[in-house]
C-alpha positions as CSV (number, residue, x, y, z in Angstrom):
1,X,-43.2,8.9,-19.0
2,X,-41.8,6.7,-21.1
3,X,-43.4,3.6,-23.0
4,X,-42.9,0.5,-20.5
5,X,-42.4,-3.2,-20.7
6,X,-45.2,-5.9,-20.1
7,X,-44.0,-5.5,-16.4
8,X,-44.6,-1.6,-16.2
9,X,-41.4,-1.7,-14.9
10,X,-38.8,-0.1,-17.3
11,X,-39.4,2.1,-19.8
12,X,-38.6,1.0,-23.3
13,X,-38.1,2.8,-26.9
14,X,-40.3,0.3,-28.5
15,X,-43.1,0.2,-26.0
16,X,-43.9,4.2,-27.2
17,X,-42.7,6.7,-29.3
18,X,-40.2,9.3,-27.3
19,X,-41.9,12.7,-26.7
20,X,-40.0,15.9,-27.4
21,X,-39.2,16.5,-23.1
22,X,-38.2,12.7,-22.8
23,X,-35.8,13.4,-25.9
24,X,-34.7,16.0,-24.6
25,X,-33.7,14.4,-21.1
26,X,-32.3,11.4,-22.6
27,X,-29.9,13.3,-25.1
28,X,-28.2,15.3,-22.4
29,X,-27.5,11.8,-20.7
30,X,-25.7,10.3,-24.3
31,X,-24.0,13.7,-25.3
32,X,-22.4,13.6,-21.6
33,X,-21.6,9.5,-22.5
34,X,-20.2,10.5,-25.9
35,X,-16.9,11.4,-24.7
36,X,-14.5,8.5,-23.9
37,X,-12.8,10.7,-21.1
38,X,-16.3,10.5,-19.2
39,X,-17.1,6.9,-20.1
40,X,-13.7,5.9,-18.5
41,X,-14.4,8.2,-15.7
42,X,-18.0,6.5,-15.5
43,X,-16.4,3.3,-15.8
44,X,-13.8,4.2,-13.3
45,X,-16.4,5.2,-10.6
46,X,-18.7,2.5,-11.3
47,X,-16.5,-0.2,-10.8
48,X,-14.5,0.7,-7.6
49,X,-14.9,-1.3,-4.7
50,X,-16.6,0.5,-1.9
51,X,-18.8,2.6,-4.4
52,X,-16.9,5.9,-4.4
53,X,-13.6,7.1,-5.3
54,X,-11.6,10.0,-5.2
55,X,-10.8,12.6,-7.5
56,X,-7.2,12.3,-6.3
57,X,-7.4,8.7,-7.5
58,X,-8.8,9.8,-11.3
59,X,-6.3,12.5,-12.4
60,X,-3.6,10.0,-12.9
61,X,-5.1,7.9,-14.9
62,X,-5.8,10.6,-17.7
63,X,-2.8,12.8,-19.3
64,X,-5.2,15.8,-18.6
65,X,-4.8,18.9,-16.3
66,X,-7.4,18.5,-13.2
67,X,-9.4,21.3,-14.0
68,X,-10.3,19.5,-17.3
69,X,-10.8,16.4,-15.5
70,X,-12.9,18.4,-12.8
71,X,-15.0,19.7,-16.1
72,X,-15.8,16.1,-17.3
73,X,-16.9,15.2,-13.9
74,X,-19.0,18.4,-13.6
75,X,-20.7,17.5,-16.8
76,X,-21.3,13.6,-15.5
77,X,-22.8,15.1,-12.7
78,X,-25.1,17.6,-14.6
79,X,-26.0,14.4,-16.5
80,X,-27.4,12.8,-13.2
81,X,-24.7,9.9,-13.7
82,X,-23.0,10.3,-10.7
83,X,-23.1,12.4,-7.8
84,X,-20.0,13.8,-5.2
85,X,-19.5,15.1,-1.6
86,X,-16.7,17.2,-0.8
87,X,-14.7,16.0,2.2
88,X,-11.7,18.4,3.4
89,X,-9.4,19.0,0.8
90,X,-11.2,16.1,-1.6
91,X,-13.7,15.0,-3.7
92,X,-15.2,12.0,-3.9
93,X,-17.7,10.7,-6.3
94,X,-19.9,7.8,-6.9
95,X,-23.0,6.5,-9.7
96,X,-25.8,7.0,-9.6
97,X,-27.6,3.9,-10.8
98,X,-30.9,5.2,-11.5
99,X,-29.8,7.0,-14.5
100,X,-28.2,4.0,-15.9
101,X,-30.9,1.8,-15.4
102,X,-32.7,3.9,-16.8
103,X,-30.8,4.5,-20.0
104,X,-30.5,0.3,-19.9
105,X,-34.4,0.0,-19.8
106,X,-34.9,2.5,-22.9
107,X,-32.5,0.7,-25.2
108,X,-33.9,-2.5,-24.0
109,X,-35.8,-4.5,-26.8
110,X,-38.3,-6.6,-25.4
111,X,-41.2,-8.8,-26.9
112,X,-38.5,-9.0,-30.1
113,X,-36.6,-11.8,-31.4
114,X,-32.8,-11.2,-30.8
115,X,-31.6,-9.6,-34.2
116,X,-28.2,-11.5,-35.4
117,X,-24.8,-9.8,-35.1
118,X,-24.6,-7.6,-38.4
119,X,-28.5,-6.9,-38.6
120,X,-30.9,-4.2,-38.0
């Protein structure tokens, strides 16, 4: 598991060192966030009212085919950021918040002064 706050309630880079599994895990998670298709999907899907949206209601937002939109979303999924049913003819998908609380609670620096804008 990863380090933890004082809590024990989120884990935290600075608590402990990564191992090579949890490095492993986490990197999946940022290599499917370092695309800014899927962080506008991500962002698209986290923010709609209701919790879910359609994959009819994606595709226009992107000048990309659907089976390359369908691709990002796949790789979201594989990710664990977001999860979909299939209902008829449609897709609809929605986050899955325990993924991004848990990428929030690694890069979370606590029992450390704030660092000023422009410094490590």
């Amino acid at each position: 598991m990863l380090g933890q706050d004082e809590s024990g309630c989120c884990p935290t880079l600075p608590a402990a060192p990564l191992d090579e599994e949890q490095a492993v895990e986490l990197a999946k998670v940022f290599k499917a966030l370092g695309d800014p298709v899927r962080l506008r999907l991500l962002s698209m899907i986290a923010s709609r009212e209701g919790g879910e949206i359609c994959v009819c209601d994606l595709t226009p937002a992107f000048d990309l085919s659907q089976p390359t939109i369908s691709h990002h979303l796949k790789l979201l999924r594989q990710a664990g950021l977001i999860d979909c049913e299939r209902r008829g003819t449609w897709v609809y998908y929605w986050l899955l918040p325990g993924t991004i609380d848990k990428l929030a609670g690694v890069l979370t620096r606590t029992g450390q002064p704030a660092a000023s804008e422009g410094s490590p």
